[in-house]
N, C-alpha and C positions, 0 to 999 in steps of 0.2 A: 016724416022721416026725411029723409036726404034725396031731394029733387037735384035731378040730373036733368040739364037740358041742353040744348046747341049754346045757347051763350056762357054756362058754366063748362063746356070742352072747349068754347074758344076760350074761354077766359084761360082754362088749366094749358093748355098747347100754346098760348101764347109767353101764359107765365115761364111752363118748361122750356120755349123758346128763351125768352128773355134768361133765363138762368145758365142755357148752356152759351147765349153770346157774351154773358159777362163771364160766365167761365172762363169761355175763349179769351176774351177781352180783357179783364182785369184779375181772374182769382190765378188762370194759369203764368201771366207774366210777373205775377205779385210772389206768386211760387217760388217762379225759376228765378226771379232774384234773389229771395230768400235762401232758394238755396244755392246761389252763387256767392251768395255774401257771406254763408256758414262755409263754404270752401273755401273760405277767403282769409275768414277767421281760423279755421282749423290750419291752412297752410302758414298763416303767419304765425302762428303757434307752434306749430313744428318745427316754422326755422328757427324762432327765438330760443326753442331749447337746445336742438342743432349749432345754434352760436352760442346759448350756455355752455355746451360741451365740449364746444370748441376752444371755449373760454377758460374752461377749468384743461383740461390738454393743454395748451398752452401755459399753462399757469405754471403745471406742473413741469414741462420741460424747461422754464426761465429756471423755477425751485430748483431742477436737475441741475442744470448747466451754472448756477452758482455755484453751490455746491463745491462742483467741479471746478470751478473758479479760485475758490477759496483752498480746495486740496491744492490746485497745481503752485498757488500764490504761496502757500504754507512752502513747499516743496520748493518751490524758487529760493525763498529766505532762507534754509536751512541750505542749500547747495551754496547760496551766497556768503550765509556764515564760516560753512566749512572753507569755503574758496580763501576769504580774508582769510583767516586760521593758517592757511598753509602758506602765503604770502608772508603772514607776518613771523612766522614759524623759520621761511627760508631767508625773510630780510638780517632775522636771527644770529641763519646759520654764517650767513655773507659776514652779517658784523663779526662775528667769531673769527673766521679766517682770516679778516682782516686785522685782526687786534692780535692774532697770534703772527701775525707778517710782521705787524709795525713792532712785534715783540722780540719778534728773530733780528727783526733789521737794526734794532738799537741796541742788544745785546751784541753783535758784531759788529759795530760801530763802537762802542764801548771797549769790545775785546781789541781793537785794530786801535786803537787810541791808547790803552793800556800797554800793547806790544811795543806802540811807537815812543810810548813815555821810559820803557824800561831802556828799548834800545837808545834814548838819548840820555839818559842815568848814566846807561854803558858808553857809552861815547865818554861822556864828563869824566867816569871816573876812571877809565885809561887812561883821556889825555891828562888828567892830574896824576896819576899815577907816574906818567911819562915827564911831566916838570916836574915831579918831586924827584926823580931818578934822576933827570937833568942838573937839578940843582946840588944833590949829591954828588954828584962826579965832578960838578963844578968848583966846591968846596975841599976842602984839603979834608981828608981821611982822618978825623981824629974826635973822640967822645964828646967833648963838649960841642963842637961843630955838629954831630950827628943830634946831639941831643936838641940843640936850636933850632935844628933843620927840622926835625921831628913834630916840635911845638911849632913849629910854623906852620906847616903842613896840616897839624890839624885844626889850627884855628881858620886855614882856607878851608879846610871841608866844613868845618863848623858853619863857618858865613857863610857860606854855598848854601849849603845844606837850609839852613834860615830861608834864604833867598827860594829854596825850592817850593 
């Protein structure tokens, strides 16, 4: 059966020796690297989704703040449109008062030209009125004289009259 003797307890106490110095020695620093190097993995894995999530938060605030970009850009355009609108609206109105000015102002230029044309008619046909009177009184008082004097007078206003 199983002989037990001093050299098989030194052998086993030395082996158990040798087992706990490599223990010591290489299984326990073999370990704690191991498991430094699994804390090492697990923490770079934690940031990398910690910066996924950071990535997508972000993502999503750029997504937001377009958005927002493109509402306030819309809302620019449309207050710009209106803006023109009312410019070209009032450049409009300016032409208008102005077209009814240069309307007034040539209509009384017209009428003041008109007045000055009648009043020089009337002028004309006083003072003819006044050499035809002249000429009358100058002539001896009798029908065929008046009557000559008659036909003269109107072939001057005739020719005047042409001449107008």
């Amino acid at each position: 059966m199983i002989n037990f003797n001093l050299t098989s307890i030194v052998n086993l106490v030395g082996f158990i020796f040798f087992v706990l110095i490599l223990y010591k020695l290489l299984y326990k620093p073999f370990l704690d690297v191991v498991a430094k190097r699994k804390e090492i993995i697990s923490k770079s894995l934690s940031d990398a989704e910690k910066a996924k999530l950071d990535s997508e938060k972000i993502k999503e605030d750029m997504e937001k703040e377009i958005k927002e970009l493109k509402s306030t850009k819309d809302e620019k355009i449309l207050q710009a449109e209106a803006q023109a609108k009312a410019i070209i609206d009032e450049a409009k109105k300016q032409a208008l008062v102005e077209k009814e000015r240069i309307i007034l102002k040539a209509e009384q230029e017209a009428s003041e030209l008109k007045e000055k044309a009648a009043l020089e008619i009337q002028s004309n046909v006083v003072r003819l009125a006044v050499s035809i009177s002249a000429m009358i009184l100058k002539e001896k008082v009798d029908i065929k004289a008046n009557e000559e004097l008659a036909r003269r007078a109107m072939q001057a206003l005739n020719n005047k009259g042409e001449s107008l």
